[in-house]
C-alpha positions in Angstrom: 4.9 49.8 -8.3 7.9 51.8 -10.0 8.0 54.7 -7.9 11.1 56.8 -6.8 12.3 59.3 -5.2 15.9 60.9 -6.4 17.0 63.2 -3.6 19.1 65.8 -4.3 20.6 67.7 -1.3 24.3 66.8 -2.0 24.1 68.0 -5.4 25.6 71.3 -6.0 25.9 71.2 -9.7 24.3 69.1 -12.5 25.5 69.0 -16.0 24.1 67.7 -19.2 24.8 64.5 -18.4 23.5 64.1 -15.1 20.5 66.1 -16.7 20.2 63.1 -19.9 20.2 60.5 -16.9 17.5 61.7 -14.9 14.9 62.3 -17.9 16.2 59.2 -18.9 15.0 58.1 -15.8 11.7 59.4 -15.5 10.8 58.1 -19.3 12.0 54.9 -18.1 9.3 54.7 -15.3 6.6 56.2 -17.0 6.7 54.0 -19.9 6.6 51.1 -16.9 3.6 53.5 -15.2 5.6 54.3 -12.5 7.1 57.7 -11.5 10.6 59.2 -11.1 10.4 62.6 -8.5 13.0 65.0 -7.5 13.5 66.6 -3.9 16.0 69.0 -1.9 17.2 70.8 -5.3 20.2 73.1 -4.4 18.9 76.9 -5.7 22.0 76.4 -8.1 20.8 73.2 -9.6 16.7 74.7 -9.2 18.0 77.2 -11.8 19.7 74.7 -14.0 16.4 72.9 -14.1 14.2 75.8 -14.9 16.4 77.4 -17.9 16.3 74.1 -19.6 13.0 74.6 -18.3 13.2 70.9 -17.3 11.3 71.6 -14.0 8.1 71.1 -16.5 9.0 67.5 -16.9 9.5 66.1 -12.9 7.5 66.8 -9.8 9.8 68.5 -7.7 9.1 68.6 -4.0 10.9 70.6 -1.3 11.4 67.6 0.8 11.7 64.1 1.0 8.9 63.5 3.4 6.5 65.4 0.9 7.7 63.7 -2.2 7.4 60.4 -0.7 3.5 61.2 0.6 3.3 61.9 -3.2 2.8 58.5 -3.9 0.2 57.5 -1.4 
């Protein structure tokens, strides 16, 4: 299945565009029924996320391990 896991504990900042790539992302794999998740978000880029409020659109799991049991 189409199922992935984007970690993000080297990212420390996240703009629009990085923003327009992952939900272009996760459209992409739902349209294909799969699922794009989110782990390890830096509390800057956690904040980015919620004031475009985009934390509504991905799972987002605290770590890897959990996001990857996700899909079992």
């Amino acid at each position: 299945t189409n199922q992935t896991v984007v970690n993000m504990s080297k990212v420390h900042f996240i703009d629009s565009t990085g923003l327009s790539i992952l939900v272009k992302g996760v459209k992409h794999h739902r349209e294909k029924n799969g699922d794009l998740v989110l782990c390890e978000l830096q509390q800057p880029v956690r904040i980015i996320f919620e004031l475009t409020r985009l934390e509504r659109v991905f799972q987002i799991y605290a770590t890897e391990n959990e996001a990857v049991q996700a899909f079992q």
